[in-house]
Backbone bond lengths (Angstrom), bond angles and torsions (degrees), N, CA, C in turn:
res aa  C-N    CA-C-N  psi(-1)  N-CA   C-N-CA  omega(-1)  CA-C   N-CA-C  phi
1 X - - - 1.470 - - 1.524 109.55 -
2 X 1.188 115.63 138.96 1.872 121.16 -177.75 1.376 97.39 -48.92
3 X 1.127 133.90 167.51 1.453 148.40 171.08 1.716 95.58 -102.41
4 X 1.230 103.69 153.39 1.337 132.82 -170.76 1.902 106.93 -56.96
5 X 1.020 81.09 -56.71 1.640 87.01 179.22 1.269 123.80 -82.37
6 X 1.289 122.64 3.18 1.640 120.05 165.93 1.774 99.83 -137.56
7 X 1.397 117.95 29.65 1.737 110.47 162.25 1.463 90.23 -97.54
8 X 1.405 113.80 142.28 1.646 150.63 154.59 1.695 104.03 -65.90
9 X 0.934 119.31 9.87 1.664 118.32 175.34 1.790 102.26 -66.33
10 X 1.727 85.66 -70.24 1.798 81.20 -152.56 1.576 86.69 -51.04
11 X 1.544 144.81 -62.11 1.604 122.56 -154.24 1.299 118.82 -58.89
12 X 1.340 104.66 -13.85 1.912 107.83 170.94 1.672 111.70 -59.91
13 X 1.779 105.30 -54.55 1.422 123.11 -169.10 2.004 108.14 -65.21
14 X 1.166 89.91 -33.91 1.608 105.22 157.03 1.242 133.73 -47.11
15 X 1.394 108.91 -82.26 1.515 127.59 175.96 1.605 116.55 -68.39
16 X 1.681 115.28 -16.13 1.550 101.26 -176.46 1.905 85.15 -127.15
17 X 0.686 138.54 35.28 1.678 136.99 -149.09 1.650 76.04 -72.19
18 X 1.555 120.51 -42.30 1.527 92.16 -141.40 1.743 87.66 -108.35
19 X 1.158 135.17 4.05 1.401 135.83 159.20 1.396 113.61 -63.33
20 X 1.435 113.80 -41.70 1.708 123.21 -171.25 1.287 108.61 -77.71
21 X 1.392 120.68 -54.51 1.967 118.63 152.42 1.392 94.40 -6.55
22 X 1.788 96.34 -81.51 1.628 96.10 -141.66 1.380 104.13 -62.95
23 X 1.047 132.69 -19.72 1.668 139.45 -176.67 1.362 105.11 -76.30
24 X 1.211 119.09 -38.52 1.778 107.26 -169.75 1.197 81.59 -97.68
25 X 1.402 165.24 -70.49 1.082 145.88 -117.94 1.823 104.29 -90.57
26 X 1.720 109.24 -21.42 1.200 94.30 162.47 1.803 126.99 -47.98
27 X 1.715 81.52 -54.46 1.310 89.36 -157.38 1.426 113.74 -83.76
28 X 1.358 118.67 17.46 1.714 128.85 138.04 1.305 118.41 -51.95
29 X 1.251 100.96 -33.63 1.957 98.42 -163.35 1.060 95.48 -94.36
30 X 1.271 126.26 -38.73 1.602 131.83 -169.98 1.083 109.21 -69.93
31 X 1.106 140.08 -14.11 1.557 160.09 167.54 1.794 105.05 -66.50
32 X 1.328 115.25 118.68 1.170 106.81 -178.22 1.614 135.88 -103.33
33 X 2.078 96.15 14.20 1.085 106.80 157.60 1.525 119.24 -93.36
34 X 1.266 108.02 6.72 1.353 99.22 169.15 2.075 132.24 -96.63
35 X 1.322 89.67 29.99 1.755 105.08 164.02 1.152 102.94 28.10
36 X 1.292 114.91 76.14 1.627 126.94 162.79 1.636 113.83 -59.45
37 X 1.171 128.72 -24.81 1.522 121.20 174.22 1.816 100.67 -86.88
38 X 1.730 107.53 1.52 1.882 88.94 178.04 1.534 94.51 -121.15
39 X 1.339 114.23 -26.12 1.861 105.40 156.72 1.448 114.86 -114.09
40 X 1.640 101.53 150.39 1.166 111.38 -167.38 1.313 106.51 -90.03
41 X 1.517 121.50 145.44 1.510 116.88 162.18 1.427 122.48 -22.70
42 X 1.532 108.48 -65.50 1.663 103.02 -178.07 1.273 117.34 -75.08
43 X 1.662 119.43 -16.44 1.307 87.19 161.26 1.720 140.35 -77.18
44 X 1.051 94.90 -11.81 1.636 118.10 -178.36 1.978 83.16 -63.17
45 X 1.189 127.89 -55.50 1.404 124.55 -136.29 1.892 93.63 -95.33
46 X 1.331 116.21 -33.87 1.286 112.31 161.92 1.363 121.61 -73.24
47 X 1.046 135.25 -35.36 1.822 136.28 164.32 1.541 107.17 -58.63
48 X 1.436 114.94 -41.27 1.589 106.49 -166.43 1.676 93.17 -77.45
49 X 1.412 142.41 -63.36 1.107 149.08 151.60 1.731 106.21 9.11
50 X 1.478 110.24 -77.73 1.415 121.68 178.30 1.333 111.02 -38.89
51 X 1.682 118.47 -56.13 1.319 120.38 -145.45 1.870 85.12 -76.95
52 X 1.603 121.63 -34.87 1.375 102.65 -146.26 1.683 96.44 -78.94
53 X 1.529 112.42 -30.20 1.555 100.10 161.85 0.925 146.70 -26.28
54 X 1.423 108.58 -46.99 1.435 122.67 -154.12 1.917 91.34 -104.75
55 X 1.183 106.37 -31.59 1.703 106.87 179.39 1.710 103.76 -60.24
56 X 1.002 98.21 -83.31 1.585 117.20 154.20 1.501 98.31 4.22
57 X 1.408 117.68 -85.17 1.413 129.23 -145.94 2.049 77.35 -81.92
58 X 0.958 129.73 -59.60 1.580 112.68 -175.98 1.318 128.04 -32.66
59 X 1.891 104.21 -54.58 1.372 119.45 -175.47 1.657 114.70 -52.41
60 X 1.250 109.40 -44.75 1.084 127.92 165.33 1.610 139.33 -50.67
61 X 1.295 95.18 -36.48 1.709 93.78 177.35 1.508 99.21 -123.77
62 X 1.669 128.11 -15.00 1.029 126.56 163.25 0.770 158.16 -26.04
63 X 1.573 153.55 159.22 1.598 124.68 146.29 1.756 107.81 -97.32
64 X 1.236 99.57 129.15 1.427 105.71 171.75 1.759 130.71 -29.73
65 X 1.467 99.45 -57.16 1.203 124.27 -166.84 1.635 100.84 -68.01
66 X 1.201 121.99 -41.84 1.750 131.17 -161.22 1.196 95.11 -96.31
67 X 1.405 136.42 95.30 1.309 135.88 160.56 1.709 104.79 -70.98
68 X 1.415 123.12 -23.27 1.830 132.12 -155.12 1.390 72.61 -87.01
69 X 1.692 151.23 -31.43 1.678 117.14 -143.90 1.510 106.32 -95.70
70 X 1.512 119.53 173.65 0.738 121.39 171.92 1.633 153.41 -64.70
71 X 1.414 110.37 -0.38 1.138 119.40 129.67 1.539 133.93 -69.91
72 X 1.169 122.70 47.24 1.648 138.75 -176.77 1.427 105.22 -151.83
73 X 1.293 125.60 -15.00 1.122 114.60 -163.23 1.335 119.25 -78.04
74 X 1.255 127.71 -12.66 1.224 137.08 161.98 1.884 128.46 -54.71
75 X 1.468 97.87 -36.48 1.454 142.01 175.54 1.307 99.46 -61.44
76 X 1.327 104.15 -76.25 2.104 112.35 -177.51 1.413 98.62 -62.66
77 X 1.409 155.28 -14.01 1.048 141.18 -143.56 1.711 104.07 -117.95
78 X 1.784 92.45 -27.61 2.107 96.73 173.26 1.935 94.00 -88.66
79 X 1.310 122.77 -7.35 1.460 120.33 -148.34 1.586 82.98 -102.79
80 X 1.685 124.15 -42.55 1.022 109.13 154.87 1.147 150.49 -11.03
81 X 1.665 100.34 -81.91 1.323 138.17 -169.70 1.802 106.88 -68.93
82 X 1.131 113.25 -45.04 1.300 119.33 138.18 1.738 140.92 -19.50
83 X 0.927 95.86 -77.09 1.490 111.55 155.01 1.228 128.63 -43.09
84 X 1.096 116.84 -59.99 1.587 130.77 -174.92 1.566 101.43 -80.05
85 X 1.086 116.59 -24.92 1.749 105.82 -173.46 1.538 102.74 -87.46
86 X 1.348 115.74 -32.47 2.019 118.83 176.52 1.511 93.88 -80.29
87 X 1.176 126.97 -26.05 1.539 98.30 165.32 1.430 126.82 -60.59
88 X 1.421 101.15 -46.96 1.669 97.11 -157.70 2.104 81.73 -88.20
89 X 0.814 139.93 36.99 1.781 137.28 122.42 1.125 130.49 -93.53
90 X 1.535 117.43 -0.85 1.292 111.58 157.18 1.868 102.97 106.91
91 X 1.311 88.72 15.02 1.969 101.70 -175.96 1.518 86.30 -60.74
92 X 1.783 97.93 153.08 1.518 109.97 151.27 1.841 119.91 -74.86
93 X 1.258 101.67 163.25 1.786 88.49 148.60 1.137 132.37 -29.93
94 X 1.173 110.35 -73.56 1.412 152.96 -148.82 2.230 92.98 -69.47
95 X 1.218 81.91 -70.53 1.838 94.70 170.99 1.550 123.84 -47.81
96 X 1.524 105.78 -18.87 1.446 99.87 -170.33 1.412 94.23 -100.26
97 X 1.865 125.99 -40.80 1.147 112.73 -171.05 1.746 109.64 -76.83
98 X 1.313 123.36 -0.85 1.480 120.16 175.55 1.610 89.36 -69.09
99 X 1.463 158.45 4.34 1.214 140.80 -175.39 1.635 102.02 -80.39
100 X 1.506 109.95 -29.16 1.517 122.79 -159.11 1.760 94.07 -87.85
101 X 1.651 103.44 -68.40 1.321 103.16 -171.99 1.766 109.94 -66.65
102 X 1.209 140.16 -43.61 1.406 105.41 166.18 1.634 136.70 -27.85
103 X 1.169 106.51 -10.90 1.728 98.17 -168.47 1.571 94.99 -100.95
104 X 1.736 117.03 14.51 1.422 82.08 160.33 1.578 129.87 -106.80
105 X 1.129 110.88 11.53 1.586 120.99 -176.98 1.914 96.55 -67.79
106 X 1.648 101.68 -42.96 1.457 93.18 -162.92 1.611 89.39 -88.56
107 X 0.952 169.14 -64.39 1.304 156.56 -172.68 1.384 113.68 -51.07
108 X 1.287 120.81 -48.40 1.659 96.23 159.70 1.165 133.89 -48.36
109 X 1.264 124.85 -33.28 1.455 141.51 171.54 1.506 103.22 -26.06
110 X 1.345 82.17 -93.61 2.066 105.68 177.40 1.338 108.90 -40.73
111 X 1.355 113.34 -26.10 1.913 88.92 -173.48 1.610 83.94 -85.12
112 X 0.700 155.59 -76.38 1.474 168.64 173.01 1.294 96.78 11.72
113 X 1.741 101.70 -75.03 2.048 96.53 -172.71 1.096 106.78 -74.16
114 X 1.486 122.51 -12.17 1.760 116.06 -170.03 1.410 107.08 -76.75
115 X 1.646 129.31 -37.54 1.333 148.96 168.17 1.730 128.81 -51.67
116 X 1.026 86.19 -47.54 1.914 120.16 -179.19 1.595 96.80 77.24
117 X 1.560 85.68 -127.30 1.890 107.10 -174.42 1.231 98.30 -86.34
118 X 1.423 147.81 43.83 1.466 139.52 142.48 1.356 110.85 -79.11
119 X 1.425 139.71 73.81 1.309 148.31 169.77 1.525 108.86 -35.14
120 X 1.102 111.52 -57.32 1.315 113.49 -175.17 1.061 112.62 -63.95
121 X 1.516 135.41 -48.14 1.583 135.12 -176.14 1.876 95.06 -71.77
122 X 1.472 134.13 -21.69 1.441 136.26 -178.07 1.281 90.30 -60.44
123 X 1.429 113.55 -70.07 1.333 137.66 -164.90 1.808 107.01 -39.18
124 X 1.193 102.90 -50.46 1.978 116.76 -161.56 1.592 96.22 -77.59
125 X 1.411 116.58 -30.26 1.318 108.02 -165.03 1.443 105.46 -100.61
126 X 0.995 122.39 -6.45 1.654 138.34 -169.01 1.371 87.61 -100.05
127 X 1.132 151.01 -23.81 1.372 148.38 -141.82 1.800 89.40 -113.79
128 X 1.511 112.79 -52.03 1.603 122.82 -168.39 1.703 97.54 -75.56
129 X 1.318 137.19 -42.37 1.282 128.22 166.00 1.558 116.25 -59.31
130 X 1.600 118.84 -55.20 1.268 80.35 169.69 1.347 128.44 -79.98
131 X 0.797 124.91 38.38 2.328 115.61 176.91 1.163 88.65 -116.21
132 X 1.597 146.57 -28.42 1.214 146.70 -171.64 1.743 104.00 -73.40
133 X 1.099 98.45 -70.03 1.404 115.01 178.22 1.780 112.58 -51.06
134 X 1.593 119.85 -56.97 1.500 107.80 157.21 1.451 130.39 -52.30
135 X 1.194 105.26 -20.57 1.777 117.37 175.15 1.647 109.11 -50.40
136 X 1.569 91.32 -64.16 1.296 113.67 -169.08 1.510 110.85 -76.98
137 X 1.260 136.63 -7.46 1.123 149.80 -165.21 2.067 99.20 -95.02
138 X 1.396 106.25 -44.44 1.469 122.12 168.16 0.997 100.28 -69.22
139 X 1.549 139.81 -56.32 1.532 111.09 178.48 1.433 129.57 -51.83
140 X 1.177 111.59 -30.84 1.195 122.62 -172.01 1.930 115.36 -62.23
141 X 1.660 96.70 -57.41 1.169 88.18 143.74 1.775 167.20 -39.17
142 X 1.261 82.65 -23.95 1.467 124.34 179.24 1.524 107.24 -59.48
143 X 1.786 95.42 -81.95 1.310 104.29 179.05 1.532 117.91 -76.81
144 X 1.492 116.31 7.18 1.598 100.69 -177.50 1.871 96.44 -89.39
145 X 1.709 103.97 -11.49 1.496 99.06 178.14 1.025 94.40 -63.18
146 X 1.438 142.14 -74.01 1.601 155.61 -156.68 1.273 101.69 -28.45
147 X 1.625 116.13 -62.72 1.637 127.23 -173.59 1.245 110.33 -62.29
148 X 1.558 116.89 -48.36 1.669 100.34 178.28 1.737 112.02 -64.34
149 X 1.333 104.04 -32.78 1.632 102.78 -167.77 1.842 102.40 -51.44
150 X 1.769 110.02 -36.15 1.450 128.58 -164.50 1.642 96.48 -68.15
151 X 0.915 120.89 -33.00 1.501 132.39 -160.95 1.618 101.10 -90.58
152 X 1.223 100.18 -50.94 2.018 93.28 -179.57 1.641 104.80 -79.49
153 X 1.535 134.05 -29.38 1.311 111.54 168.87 1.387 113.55 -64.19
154 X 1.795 130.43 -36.66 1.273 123.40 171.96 0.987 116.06 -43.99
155 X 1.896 119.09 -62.91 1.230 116.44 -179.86 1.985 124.01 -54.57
156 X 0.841 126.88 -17.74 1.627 154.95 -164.31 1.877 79.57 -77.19
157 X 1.163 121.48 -64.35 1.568 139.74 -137.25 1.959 103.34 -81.65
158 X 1.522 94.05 -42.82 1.360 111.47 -173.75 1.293 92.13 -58.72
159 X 1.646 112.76 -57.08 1.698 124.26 -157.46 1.668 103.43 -72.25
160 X 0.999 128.29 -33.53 1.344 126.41 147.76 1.402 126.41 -31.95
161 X 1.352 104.27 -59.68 1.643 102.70 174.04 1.163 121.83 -80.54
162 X 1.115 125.84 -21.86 1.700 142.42 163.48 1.518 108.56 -58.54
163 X 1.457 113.25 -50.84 1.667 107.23 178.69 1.353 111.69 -65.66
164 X 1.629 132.98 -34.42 1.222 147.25 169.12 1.469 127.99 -76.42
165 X 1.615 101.31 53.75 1.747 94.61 160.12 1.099 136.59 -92.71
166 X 1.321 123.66 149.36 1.273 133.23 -151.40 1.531 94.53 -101.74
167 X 1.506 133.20 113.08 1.459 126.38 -176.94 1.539 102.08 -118.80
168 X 1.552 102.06 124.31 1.740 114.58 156.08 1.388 119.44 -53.88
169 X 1.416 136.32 92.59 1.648 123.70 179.95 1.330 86.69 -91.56
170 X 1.067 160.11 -6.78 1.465 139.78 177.37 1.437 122.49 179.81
171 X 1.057 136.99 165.76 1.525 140.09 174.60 1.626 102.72 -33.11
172 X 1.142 117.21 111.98 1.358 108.22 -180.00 1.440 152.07 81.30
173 X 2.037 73.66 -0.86 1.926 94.60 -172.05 1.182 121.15 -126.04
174 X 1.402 122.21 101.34 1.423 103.21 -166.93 1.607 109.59 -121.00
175 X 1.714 107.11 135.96 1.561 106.04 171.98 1.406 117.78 -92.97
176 X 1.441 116.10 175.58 1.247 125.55 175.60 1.708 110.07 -146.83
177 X 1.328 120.65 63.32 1.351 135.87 153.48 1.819 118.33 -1.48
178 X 1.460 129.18 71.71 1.259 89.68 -173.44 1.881 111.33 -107.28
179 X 1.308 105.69 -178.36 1.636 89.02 -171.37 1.652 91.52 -161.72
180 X 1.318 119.40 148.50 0.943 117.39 -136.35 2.052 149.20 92.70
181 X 1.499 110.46 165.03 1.222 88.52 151.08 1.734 144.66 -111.41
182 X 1.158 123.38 143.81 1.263 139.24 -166.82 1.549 107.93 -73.15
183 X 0.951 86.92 93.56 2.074 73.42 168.02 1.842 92.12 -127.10
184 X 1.638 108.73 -162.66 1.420 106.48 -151.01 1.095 128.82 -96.31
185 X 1.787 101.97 8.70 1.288 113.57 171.67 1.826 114.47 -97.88
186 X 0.942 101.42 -20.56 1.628 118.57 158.16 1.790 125.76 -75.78
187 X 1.144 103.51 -10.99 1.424 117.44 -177.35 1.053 101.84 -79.66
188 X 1.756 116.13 -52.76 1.311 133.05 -173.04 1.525 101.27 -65.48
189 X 1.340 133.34 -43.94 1.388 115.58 -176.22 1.480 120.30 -79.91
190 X 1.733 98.36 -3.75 1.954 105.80 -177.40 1.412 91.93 -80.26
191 X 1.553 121.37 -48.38 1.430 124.18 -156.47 1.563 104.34 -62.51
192 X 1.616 124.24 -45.00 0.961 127.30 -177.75 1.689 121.85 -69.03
193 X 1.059 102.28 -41.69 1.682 114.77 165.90 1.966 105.98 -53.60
194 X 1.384 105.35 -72.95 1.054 87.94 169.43 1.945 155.99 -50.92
195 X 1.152 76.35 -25.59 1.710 102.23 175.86 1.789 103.38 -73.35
196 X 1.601 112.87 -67.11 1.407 102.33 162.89 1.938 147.71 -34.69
197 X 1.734 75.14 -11.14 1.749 81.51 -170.67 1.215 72.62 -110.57
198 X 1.327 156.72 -57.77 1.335 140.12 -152.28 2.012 104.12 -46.95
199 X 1.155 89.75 -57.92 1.700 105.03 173.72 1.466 120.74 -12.26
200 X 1.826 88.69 -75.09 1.028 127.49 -157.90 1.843 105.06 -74.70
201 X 1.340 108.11 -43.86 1.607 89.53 -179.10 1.372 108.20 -119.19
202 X 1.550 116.09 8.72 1.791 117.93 149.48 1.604 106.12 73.86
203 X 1.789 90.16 30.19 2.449 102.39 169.68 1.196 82.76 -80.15
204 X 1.484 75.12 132.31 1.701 111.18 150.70 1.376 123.30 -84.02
205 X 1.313 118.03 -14.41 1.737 140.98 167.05 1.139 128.60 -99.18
206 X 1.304 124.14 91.59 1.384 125.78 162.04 1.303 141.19 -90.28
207 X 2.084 118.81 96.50 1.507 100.47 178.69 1.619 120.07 -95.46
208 X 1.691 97.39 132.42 1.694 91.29 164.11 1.558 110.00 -104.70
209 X 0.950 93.52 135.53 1.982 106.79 -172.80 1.752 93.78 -108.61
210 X 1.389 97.77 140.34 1.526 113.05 -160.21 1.452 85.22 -127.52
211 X 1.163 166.38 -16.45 1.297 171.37 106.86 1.456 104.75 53.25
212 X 1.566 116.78 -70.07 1.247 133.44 158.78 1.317 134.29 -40.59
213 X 1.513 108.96 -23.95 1.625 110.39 -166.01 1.497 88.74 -91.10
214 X 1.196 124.18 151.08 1.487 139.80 176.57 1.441 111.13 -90.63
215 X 1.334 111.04 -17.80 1.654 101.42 -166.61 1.496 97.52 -152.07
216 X 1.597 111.99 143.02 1.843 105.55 161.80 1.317 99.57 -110.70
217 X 1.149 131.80 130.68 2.065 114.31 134.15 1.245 97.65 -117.40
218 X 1.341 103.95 -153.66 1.804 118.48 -159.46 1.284 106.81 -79.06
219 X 1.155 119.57 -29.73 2.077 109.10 170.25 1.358 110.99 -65.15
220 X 1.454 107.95 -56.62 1.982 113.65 176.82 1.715 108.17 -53.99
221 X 1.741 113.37 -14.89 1.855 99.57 179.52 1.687 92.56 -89.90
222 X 0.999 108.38 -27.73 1.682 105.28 -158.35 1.450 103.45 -75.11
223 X 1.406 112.20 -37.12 1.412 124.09 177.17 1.854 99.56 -58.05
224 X 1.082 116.64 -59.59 1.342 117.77 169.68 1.558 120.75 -33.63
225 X 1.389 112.44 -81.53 1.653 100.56 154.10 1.229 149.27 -37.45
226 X 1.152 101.76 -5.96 1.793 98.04 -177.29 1.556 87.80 -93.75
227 X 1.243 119.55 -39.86 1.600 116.06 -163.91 1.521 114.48 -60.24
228 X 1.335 89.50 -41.86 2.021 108.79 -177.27 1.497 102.20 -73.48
229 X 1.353 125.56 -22.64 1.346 111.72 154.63 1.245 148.16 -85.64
230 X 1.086 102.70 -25.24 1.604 131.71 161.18 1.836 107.00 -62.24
231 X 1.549 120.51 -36.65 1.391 101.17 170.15 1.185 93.60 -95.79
232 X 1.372 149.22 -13.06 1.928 114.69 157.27 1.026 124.47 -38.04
233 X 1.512 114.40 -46.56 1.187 123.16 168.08 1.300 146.24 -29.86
234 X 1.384 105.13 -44.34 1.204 146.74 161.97 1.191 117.52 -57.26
235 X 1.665 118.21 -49.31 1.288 116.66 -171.03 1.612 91.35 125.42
236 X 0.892 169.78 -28.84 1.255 154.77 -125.58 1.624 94.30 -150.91
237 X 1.546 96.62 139.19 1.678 139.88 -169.62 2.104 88.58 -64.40
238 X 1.014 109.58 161.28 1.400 112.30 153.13 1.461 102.97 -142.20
239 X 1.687 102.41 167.52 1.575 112.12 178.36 1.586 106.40 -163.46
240 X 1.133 107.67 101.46 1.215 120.03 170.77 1.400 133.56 -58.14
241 X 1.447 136.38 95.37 1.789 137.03 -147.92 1.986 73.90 -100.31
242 X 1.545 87.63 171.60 1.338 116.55 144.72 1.659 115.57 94.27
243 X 1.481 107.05 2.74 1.492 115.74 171.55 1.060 103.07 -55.80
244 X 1.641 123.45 116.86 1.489 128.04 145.93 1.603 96.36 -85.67
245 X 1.744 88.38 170.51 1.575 121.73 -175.69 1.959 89.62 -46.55
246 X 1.109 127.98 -52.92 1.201 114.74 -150.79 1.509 124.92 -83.60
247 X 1.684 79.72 -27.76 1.965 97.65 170.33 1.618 113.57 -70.24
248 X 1.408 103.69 -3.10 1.368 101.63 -168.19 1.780 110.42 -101.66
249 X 1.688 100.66 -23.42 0.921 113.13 174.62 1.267 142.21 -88.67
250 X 1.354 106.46 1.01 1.448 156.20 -159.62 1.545 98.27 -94.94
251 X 1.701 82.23 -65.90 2.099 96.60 -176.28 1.468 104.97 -47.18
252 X 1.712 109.36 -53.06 1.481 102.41 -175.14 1.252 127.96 -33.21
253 X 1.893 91.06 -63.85 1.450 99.68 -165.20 1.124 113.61 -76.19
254 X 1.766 138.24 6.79 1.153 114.05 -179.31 1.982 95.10 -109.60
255 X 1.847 121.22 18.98 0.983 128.10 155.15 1.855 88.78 57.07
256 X 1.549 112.08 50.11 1.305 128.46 159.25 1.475 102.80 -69.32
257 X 1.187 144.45 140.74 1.618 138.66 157.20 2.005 106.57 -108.07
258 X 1.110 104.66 109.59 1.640 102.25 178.50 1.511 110.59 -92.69
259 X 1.502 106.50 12.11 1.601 100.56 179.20 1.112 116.87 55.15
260 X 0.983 123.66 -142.34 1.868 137.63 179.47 1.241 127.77 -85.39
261 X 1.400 113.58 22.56 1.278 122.79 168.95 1.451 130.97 -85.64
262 X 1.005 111.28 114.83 1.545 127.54 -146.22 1.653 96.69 -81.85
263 X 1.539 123.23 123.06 1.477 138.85 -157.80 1.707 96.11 -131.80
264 X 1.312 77.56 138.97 1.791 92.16 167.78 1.465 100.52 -138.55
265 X 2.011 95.74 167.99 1.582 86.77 165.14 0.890 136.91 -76.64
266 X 2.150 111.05 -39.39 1.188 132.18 -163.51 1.363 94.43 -104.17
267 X 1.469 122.77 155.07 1.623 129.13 148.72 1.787 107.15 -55.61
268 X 1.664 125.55 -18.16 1.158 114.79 -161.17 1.984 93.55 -90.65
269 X 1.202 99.02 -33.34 1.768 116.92 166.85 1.351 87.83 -48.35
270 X 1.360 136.47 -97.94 1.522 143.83 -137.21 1.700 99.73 -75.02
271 X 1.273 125.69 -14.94 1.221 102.13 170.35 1.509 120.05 -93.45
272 X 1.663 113.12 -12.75 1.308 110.40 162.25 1.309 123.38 -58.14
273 X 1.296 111.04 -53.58 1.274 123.07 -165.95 2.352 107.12 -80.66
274 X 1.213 89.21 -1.65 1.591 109.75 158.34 1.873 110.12 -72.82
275 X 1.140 110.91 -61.50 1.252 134.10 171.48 1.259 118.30 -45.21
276 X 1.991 123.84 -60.93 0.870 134.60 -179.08 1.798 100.63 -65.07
277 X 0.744 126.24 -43.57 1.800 129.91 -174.79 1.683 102.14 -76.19
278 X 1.185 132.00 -27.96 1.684 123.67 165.61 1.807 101.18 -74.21
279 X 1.468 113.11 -6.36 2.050 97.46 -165.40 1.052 124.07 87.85
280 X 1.778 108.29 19.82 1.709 106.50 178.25 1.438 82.39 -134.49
281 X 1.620 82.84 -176.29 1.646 117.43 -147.80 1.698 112.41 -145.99
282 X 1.139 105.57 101.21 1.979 88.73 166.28 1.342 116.40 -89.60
283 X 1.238 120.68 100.20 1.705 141.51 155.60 1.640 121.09 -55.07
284 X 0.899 114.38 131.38 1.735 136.26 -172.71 1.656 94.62 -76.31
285 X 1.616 130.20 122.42 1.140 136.08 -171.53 1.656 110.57 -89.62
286 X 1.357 79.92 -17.69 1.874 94.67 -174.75 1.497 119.39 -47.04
287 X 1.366 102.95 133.83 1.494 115.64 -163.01 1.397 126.53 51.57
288 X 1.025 105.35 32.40 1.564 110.68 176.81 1.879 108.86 -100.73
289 X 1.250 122.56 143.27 1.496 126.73 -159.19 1.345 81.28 -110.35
């Protein structure tokens, strides 16, 4: 790679800084993986702007070879920001790091006519742009993994709390519908959901309806107990709806013990007997004038 003090880069990034903008940033737009109705012109032209600054000002006082030191950090920090923002639009890999590698068609250019017929100095400096530019093209990648990874645990987290609503059926009675499977990072967002509504509207009745879950073994019972104890805790009864024949047979054989936790089949079972334990009653209106 050229050494710092005799590459023609930084006076290229200098003398054409604002020709190469307009050259790479064309050929961003002109590019038709770059979803002009999901990025905007100016943003394409303010991000490319940023990055060539800060490249610019790197190449220049930099060391070539150390893209990780701290003269770069300015560089990784728009290459970042970059990254993480075409992720959460739905950029590919591939689409986000073309932001880096497009700029070398127009920067080769200029070193090219700026150089002339020195092949060899074409050659050395054409060689240090691209390893620089693929360098930075892998970071990019890098962190757009990070952002999507950030984006599917968010999304993961939302749908968690979305599968876990906490429903008022009556003065004092509240269910919690779940559907799906339960494992223990979902437990934690049932237990907490539930506990907050216990708080908040001060039931003494709690149904969890298992209806939804497809499967029990001994983590999905244990997960169950911690919750039904955690609203004792609280103050509030629990009652577990939604045992089918098989979940029940399941419990046996895996010689689960739920203690004193009061099971029904139906949620329409556990909310009666919700009812009957507050001192009410649902009565048949039929034939009544």
């Amino acid at each position: 790679m050229t050494p710092t003090g005799t590459s023609k880069i930084p006076d290229i990034l200098t003398k054409y800084r604002a020709d190469i903008l307009t050259d790479w940033t064309r050929q961003q737009l002109e590019n038709t993986a770059m979803r002009r109705g999901v990025l905007r012109e100016s943003d394409v032209t303010e991000q490319s702007g940023e990055f060539l600054n800060a490249f610019a000002e790197a190449v220049g006082a930099g060391n070539l070879t150390d893209l990780r030191g701290e003269k770069w950090d300015a560089v990784r920090e728009v290459l970042a920001a970059v990254s993480r923002s075409r992720a959460k639009k739905g950029f590919t890999p591939s689409e986000t790091a073309m932001f880096v590698f497009s700029l070398k068609q127009s920067l080769l250019t200029r070193l090219r006519a700026e150089i002339g017929d020195d092949t060899d100095a074409v050659a050395s400096e054409g060689w240090t742009v691209n390893t620089i530019l693929d360098r930075l093209g892998l970071f990019t990648t890098e962190i757009y993994q990070k952002g999507r990874e950030e984006v599917i645990l968010r999304q993961q987290q939302e749908l968690m709390e979305l599968s876990t609503p906490v429903v008022s059926l009556w003065e004092n009675v509240l269910a919690l519908p779940l559907i799906g499977t339960l494992d223990s990072a979902r437990t934690q967002v049932v237990m907490e959901s539930l506990l907050q509504a216990i708080v908040k509207s001060g039931a003494a009745i709690a149904i969890i309806d298992i209806t939804g879950v497809p499967t029990v073994d001994t983590l999905v019972a244990q997960h169950l107990l911690k919750t039904v104890a955690a609203a004792r805790l609280m103050g509030a009864d629990c009652i577990i709806s939604g045992i089918r024949p098989q979940i029940a047979q399941t419990i046996v054989h895996l010689g689960v013990d739920l203690g004193d936790v009061i099971t029904k089949a139906t949620l329409a079972d556990a909310f009666a007997l919700a009812l009957q334990r507050s001192g009410m009653m649902v009565a048949s209106v039929k034939g009544r004038s």
